[in-house]
Every structure is written in C-alpha cells, then in structure tokens.
mmCIF file of the N, C-alpha and C atoms, coordinates in Angstrom:
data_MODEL
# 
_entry.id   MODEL 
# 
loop_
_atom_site.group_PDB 
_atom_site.id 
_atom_site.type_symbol 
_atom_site.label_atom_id 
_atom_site.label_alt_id 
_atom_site.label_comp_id 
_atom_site.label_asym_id 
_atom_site.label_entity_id 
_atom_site.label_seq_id 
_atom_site.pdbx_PDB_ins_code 
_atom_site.Cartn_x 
_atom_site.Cartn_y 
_atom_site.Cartn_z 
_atom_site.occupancy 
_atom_site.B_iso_or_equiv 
_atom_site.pdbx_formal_charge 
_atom_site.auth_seq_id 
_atom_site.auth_comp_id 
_atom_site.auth_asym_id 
_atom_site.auth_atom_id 
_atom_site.pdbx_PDB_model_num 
ATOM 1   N N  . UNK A 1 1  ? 8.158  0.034  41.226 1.00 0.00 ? 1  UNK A N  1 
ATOM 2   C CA . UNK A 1 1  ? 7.346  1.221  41.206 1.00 0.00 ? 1  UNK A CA 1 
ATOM 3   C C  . UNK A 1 1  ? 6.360  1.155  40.039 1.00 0.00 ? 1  UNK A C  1 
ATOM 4   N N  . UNK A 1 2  ? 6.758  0.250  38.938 1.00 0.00 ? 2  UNK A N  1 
ATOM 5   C CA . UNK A 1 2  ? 5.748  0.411  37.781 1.00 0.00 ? 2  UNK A CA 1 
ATOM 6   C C  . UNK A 1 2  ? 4.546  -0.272 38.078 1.00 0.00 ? 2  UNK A C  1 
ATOM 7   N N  . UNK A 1 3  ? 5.068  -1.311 38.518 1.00 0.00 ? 3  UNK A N  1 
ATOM 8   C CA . UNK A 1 3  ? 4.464  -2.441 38.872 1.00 0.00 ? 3  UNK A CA 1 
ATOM 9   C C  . UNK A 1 3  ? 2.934  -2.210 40.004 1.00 0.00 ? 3  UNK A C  1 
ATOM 10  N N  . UNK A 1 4  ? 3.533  -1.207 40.887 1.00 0.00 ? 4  UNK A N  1 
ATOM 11  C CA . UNK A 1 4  ? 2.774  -0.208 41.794 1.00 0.00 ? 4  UNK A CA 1 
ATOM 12  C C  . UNK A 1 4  ? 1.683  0.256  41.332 1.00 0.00 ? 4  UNK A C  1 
ATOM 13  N N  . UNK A 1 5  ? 2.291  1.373  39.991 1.00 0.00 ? 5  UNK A N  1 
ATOM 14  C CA . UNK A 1 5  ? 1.307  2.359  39.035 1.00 0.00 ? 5  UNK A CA 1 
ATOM 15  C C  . UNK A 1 5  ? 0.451  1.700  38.599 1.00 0.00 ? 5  UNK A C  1 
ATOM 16  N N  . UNK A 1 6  ? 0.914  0.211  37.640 1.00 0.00 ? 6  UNK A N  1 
ATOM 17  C CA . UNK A 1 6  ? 0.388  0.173  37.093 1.00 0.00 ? 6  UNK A CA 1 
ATOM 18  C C  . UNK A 1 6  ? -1.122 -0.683 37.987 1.00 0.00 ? 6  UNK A C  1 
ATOM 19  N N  . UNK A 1 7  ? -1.106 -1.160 38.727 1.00 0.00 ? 7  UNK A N  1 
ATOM 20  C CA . UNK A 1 7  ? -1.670 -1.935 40.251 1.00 0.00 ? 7  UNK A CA 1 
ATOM 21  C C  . UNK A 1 7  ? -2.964 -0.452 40.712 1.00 0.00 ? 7  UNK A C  1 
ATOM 22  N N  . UNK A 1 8  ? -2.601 0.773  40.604 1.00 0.00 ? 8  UNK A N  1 
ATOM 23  C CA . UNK A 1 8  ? -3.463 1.341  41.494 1.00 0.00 ? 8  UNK A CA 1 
ATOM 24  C C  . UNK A 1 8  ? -4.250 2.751  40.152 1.00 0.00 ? 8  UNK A C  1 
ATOM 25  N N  . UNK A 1 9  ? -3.932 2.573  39.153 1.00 0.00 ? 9  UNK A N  1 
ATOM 26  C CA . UNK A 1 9  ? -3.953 3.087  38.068 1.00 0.00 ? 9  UNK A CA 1 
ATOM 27  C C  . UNK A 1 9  ? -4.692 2.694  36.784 1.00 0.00 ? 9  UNK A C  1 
ATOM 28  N N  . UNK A 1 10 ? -6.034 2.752  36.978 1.00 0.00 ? 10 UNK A N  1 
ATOM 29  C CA . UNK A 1 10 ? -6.439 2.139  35.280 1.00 0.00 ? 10 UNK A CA 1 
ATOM 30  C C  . UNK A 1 10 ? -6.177 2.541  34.285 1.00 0.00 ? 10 UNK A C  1 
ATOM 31  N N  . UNK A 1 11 ? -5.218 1.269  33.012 1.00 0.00 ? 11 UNK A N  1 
ATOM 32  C CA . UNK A 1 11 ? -4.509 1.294  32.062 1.00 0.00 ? 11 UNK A CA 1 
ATOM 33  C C  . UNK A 1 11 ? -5.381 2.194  31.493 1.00 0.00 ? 11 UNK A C  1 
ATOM 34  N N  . UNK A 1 12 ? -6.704 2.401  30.875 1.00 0.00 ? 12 UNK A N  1 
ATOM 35  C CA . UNK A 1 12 ? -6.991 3.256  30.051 1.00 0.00 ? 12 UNK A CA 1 
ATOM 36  C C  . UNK A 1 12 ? -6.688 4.762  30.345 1.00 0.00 ? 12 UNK A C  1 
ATOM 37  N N  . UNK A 1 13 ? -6.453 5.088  31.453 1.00 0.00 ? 13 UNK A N  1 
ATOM 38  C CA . UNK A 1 13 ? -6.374 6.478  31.936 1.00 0.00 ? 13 UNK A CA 1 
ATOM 39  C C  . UNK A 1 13 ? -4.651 6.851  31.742 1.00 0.00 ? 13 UNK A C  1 
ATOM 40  N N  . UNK A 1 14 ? -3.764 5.590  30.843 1.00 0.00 ? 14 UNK A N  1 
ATOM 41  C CA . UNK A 1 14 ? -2.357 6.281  30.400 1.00 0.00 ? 14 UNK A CA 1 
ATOM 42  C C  . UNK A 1 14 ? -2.282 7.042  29.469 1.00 0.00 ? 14 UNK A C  1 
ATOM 43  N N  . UNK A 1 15 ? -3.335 6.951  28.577 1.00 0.00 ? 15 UNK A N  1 
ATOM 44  C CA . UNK A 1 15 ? -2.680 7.308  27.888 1.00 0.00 ? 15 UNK A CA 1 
ATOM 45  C C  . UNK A 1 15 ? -3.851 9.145  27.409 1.00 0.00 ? 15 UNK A C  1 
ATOM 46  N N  . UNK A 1 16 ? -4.298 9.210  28.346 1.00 0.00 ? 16 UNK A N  1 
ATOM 47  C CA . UNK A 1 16 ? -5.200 10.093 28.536 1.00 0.00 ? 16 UNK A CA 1 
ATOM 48  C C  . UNK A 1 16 ? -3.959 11.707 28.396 1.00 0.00 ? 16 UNK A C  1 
ATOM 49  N N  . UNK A 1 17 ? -3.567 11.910 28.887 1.00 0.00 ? 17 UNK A N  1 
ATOM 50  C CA . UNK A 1 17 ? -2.529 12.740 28.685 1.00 0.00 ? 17 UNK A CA 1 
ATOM 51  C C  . UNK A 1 17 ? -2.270 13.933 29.621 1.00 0.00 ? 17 UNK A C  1 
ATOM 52  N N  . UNK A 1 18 ? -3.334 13.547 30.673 1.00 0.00 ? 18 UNK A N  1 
ATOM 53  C CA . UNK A 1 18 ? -3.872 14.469 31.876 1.00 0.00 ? 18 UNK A CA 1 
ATOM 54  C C  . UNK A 1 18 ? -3.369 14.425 33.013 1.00 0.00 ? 18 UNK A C  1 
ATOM 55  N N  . UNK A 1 19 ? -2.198 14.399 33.952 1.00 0.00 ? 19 UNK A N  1 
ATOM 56  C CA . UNK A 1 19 ? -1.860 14.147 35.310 1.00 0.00 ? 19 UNK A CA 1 
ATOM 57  C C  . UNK A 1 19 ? -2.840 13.840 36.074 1.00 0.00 ? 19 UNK A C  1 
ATOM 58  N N  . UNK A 1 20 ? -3.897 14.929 35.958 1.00 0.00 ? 20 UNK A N  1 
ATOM 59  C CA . UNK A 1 20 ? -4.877 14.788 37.198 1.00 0.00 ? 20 UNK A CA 1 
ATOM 60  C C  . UNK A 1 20 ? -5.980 13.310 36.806 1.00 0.00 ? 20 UNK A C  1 
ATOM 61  N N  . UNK A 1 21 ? -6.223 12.913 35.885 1.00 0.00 ? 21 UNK A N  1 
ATOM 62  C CA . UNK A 1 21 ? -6.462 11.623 35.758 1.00 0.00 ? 21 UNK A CA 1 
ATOM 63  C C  . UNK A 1 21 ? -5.616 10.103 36.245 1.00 0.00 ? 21 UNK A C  1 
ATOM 64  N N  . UNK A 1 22 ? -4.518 10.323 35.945 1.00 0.00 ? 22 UNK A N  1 
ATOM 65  C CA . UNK A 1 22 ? -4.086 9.321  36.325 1.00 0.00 ? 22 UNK A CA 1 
ATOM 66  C C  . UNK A 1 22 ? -3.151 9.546  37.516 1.00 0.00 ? 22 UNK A C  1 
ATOM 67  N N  . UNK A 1 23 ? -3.505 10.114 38.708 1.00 0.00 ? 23 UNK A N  1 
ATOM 68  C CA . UNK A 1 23 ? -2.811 10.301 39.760 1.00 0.00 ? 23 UNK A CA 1 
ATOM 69  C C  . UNK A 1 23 ? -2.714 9.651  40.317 1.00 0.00 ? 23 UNK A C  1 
ATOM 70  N N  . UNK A 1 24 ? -1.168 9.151  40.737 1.00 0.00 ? 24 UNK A N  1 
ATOM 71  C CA . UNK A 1 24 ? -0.017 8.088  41.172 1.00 0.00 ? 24 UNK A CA 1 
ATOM 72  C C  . UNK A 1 24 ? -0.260 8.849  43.505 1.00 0.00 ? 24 UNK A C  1 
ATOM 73  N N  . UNK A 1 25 ? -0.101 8.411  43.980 1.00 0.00 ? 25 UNK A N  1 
ATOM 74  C CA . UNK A 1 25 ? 0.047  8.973  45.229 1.00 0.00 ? 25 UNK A CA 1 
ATOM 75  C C  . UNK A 1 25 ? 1.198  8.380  45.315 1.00 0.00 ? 25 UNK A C  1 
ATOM 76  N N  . UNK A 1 26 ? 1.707  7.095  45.184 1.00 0.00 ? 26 UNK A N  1 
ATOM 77  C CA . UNK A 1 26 ? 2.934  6.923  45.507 1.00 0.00 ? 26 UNK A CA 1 
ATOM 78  C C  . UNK A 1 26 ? 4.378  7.384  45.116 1.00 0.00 ? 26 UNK A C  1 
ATOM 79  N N  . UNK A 1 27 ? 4.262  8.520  44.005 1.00 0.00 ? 27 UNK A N  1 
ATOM 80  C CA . UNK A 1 27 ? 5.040  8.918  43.355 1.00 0.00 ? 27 UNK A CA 1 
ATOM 81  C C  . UNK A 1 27 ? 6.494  9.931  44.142 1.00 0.00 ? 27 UNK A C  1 
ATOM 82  N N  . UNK A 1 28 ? 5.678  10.644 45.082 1.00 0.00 ? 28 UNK A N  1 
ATOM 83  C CA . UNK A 1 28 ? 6.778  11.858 45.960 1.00 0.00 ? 28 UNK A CA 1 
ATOM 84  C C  . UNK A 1 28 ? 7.237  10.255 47.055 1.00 0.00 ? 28 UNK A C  1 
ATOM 85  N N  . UNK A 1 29 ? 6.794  9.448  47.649 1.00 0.00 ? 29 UNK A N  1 
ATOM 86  C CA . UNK A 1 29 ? 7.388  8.699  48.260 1.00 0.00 ? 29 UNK A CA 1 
ATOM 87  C C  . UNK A 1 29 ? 8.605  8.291  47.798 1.00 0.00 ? 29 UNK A C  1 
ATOM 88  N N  . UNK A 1 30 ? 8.239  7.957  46.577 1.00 0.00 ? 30 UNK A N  1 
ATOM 89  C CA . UNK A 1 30 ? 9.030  6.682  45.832 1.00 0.00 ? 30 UNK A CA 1 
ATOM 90  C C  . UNK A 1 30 ? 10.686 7.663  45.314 1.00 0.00 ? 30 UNK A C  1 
ATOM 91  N N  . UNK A 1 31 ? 10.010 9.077  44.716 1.00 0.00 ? 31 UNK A N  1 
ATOM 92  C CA . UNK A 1 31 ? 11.081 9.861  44.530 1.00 0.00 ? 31 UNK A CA 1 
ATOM 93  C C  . UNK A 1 31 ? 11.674 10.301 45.295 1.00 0.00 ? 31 UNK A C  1 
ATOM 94  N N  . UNK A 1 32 ? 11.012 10.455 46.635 1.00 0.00 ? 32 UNK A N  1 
ATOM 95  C CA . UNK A 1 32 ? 11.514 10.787 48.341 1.00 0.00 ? 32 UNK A CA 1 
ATOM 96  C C  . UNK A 1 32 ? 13.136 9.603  48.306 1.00 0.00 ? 32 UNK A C  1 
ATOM 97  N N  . UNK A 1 33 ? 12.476 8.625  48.264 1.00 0.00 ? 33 UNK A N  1 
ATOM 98  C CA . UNK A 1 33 ? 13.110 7.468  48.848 1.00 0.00 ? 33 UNK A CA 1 
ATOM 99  C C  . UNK A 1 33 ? 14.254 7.292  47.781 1.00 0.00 ? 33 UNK A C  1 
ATOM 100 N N  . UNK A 1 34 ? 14.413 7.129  46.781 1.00 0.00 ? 34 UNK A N  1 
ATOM 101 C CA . UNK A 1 34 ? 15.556 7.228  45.706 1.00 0.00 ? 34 UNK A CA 1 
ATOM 102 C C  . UNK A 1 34 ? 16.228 8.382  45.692 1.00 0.00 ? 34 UNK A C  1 
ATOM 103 N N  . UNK A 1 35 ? 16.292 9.776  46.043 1.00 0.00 ? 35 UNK A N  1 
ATOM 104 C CA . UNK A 1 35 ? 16.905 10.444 46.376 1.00 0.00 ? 35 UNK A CA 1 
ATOM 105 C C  . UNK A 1 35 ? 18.009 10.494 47.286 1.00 0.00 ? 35 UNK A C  1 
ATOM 106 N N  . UNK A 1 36 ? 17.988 9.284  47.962 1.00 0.00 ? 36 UNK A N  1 
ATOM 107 C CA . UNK A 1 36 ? 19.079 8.970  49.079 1.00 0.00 ? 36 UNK A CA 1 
ATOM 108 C C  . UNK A 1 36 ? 20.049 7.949  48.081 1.00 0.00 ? 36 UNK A C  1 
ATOM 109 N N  . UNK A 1 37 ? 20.705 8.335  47.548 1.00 0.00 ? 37 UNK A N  1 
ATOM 110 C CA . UNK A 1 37 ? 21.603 6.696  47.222 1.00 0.00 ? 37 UNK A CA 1 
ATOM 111 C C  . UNK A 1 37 ? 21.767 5.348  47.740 1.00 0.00 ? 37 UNK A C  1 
ATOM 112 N N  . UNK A 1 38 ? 21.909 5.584  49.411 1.00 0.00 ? 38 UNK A N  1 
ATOM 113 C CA . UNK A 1 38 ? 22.086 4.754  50.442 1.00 0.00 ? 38 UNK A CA 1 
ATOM 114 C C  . UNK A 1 38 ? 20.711 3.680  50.049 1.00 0.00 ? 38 UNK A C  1 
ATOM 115 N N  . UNK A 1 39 ? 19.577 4.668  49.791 1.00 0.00 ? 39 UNK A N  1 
ATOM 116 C CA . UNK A 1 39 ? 18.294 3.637  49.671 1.00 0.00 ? 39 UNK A CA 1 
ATOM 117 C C  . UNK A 1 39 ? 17.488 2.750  48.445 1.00 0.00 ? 39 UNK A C  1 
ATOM 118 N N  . UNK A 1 40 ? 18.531 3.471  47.360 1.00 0.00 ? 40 UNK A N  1 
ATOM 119 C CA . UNK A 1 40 ? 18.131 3.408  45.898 1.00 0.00 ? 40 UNK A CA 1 
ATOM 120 C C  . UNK A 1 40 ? 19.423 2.197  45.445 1.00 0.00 ? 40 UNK A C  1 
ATOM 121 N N  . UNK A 1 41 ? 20.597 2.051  46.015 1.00 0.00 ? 41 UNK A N  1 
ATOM 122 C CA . UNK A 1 41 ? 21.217 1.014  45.416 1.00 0.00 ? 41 UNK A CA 1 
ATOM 123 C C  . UNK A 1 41 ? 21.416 0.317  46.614 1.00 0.00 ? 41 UNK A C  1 
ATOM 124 N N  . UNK A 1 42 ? 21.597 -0.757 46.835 1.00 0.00 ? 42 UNK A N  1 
ATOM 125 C CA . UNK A 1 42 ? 22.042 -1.913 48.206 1.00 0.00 ? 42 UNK A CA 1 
ATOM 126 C C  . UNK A 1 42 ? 23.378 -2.047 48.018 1.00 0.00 ? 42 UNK A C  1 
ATOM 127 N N  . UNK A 1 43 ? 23.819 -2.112 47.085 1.00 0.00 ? 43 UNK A N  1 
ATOM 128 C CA . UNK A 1 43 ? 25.517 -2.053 46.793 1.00 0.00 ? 43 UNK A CA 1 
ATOM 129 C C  . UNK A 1 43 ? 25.883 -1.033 47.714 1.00 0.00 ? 43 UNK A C  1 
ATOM 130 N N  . UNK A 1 44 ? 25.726 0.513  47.370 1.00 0.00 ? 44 UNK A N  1 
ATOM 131 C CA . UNK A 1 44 ? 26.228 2.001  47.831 1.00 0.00 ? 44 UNK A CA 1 
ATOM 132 C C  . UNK A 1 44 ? 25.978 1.692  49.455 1.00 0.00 ? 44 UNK A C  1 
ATOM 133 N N  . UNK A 1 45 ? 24.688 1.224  49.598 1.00 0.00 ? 45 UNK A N  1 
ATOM 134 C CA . UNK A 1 45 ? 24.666 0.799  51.029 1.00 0.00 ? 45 UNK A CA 1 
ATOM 135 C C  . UNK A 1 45 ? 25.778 -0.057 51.871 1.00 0.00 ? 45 UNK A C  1 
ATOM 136 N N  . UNK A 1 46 ? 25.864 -1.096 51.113 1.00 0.00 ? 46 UNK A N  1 
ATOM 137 C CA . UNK A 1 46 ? 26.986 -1.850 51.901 1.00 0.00 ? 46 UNK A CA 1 
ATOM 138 C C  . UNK A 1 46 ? 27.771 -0.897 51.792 1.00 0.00 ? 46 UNK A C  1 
ATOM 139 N N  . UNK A 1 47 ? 28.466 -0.337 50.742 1.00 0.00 ? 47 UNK A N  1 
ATOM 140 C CA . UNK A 1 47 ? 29.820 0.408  50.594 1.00 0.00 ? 47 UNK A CA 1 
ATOM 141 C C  . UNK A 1 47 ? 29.819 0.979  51.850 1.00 0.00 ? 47 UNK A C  1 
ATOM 142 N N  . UNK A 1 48 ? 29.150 1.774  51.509 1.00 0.00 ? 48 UNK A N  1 
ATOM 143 C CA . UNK A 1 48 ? 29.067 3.028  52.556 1.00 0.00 ? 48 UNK A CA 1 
ATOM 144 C C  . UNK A 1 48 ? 29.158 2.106  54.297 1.00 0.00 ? 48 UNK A C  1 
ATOM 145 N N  . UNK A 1 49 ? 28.576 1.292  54.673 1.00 0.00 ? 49 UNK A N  1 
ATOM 146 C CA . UNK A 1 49 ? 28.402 0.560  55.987 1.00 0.00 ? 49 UNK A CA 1 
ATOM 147 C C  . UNK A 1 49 ? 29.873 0.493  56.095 1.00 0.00 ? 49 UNK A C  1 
ATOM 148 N N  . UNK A 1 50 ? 30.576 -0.670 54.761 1.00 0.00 ? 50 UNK A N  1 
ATOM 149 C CA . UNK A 1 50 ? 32.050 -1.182 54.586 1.00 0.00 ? 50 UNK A CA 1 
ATOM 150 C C  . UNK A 1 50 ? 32.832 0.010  55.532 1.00 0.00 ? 50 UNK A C  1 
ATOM 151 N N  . UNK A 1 51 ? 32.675 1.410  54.676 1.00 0.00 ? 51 UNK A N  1 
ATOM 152 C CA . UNK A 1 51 ? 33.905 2.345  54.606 1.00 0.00 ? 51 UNK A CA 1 
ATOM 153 C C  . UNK A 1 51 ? 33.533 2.709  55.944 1.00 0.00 ? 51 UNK A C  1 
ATOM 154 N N  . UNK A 1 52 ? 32.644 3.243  56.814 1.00 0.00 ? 52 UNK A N  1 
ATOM 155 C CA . UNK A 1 52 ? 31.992 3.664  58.389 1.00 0.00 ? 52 UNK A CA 1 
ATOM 156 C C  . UNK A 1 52 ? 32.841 2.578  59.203 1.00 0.00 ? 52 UNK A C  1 
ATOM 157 N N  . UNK A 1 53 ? 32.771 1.433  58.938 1.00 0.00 ? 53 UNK A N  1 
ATOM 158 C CA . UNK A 1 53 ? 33.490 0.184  59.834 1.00 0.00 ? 53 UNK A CA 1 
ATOM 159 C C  . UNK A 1 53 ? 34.856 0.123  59.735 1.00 0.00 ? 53 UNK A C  1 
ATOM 160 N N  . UNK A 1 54 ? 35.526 0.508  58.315 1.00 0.00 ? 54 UNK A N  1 
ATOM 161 C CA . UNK A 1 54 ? 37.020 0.411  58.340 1.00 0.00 ? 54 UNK A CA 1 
ATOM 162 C C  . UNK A 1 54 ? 37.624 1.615  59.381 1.00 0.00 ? 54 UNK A C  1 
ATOM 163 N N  . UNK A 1 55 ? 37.040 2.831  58.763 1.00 0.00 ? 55 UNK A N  1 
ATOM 164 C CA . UNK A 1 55 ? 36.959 3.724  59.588 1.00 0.00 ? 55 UNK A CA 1 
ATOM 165 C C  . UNK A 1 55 ? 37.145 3.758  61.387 1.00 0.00 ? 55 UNK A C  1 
ATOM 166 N N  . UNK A 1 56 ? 36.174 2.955  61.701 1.00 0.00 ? 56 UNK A N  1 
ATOM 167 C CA . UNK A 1 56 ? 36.118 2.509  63.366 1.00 0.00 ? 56 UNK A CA 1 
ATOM 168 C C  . UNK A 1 56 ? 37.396 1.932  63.261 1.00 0.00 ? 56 UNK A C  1 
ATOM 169 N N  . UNK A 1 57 ? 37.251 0.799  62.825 1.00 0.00 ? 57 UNK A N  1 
ATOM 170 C CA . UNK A 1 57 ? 38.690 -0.168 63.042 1.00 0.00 ? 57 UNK A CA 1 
ATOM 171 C C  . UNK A 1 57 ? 39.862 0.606  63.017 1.00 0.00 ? 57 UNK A C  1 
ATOM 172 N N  . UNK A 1 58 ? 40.726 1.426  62.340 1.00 0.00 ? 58 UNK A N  1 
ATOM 173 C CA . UNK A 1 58 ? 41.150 2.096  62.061 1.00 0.00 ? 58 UNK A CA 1 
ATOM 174 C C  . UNK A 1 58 ? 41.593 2.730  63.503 1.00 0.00 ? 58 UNK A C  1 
ATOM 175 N N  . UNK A 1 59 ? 40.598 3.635  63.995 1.00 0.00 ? 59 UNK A N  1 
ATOM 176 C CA . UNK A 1 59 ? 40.593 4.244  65.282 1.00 0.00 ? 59 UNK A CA 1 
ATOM 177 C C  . UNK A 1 59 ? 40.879 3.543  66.353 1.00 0.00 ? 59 UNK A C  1 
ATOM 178 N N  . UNK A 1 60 ? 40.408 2.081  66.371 1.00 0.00 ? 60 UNK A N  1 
ATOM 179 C CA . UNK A 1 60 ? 40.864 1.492  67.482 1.00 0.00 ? 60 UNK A CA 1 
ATOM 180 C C  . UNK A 1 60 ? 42.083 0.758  67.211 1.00 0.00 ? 60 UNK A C  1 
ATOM 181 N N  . UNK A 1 61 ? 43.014 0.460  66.096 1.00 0.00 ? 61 UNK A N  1 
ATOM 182 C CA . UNK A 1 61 ? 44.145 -0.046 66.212 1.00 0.00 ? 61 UNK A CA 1 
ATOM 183 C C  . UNK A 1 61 ? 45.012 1.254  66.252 1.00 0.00 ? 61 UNK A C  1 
ATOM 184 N N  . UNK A 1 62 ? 44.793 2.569  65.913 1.00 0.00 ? 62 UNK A N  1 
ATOM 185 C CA . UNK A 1 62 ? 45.400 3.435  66.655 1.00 0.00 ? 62 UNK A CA 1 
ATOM 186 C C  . UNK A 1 62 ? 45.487 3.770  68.212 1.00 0.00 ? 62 UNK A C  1 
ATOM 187 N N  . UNK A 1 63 ? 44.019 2.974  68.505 1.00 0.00 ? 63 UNK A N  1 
ATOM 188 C CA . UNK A 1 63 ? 43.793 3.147  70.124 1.00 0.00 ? 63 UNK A CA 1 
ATOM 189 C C  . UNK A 1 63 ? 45.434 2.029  70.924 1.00 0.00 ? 63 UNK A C  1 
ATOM 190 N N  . UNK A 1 64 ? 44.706 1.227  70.327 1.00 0.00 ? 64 UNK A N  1 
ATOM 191 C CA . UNK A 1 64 ? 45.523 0.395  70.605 1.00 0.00 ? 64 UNK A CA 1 
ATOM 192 C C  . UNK A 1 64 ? 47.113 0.258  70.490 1.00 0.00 ? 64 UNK A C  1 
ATOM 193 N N  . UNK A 1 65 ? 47.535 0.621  69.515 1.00 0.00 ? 65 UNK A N  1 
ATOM 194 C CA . UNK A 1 65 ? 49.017 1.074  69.070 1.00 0.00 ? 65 UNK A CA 1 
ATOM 195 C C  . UNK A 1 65 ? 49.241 1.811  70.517 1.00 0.00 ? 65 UNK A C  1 
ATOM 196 N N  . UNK A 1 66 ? 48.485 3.008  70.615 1.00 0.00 ? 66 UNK A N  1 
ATOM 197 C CA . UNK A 1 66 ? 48.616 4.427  71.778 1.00 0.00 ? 66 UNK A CA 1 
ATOM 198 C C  . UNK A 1 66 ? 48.908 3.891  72.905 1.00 0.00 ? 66 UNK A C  1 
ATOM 199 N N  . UNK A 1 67 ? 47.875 2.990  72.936 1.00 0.00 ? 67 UNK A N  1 
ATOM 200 C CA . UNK A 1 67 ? 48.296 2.469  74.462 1.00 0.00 ? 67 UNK A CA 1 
ATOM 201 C C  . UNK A 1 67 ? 49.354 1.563  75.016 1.00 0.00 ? 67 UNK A C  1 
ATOM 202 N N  . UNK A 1 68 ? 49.342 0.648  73.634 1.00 0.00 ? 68 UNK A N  1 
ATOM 203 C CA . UNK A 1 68 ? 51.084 -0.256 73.749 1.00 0.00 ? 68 UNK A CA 1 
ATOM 204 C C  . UNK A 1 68 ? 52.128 0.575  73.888 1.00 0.00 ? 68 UNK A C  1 
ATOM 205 N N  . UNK A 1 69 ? 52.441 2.019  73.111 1.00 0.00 ? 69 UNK A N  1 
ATOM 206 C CA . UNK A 1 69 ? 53.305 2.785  72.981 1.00 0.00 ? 69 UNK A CA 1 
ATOM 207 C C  . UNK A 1 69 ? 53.416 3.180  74.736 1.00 0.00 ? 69 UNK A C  1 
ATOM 208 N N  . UNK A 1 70 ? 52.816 3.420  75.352 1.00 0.00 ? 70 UNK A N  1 
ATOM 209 C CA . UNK A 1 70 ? 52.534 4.478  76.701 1.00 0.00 ? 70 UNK A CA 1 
ATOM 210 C C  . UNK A 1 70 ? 53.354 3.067  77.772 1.00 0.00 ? 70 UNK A C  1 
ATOM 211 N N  . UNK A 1 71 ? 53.269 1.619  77.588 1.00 0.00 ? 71 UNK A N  1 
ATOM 212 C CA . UNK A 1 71 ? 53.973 1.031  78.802 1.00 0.00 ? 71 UNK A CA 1 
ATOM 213 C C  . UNK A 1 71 ? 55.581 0.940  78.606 1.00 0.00 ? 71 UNK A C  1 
# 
C-alpha cells in the first residue's frame, strides 16, 4: 500500500500537511479490504478454510458411522 501512495502521490506534497493535497484514492479500498481478516492475513485464511473442512469431514464420518449403525 505504501508502495502504491507513494507511486500515485508526489513526494513533495507529504509533507504539506493538507489531506486534500495529497489525496490517496486507494485508501477506503485498501482499508475496505483489511478489514476482513480472512483478506489481510493468508495464514487466518487457510485457518479458517482448515477449520470449514474439518468441520465437513466431521459430518460425514458421522454420516457414515449413522449409516453403518442402521444395517
């Protein structure tokens, strides 16, 4: 993201002290998008995928148990 700013942003206008001078557009995106955890760490992402899948599994070796139990 700095890398962004600093890309669409002329350095002399940092240190100006004015928002409306150095206006970022990518800024509500970027804070949009990090507001999700899921999208801001790749770790939390897998986690989160991990725990959704054990979850399934879970359900179907109960499926499965259910139905061995029933013959």
């Amino acid at each position: 993201m700095l890398d962004d700013f600093a890309a669409r942003v002329e350095s002399s206008l940092w240190t100006e002290g004015n928002a409306a001078c150095a206006a970022y557009s990518g800024l509500e995106a970027s804070l949009a998008k990090y507001q999700n955890p899921r999208e801001a760490d790749a770790l939390t992402k897998v986690q989160e995928e991990l725990d959704e899948t054990k979850i399934i599994l879970v359900i179907q070796v109960l499926q499965l148990e259910s139905s061995l139990n029933f013959f």
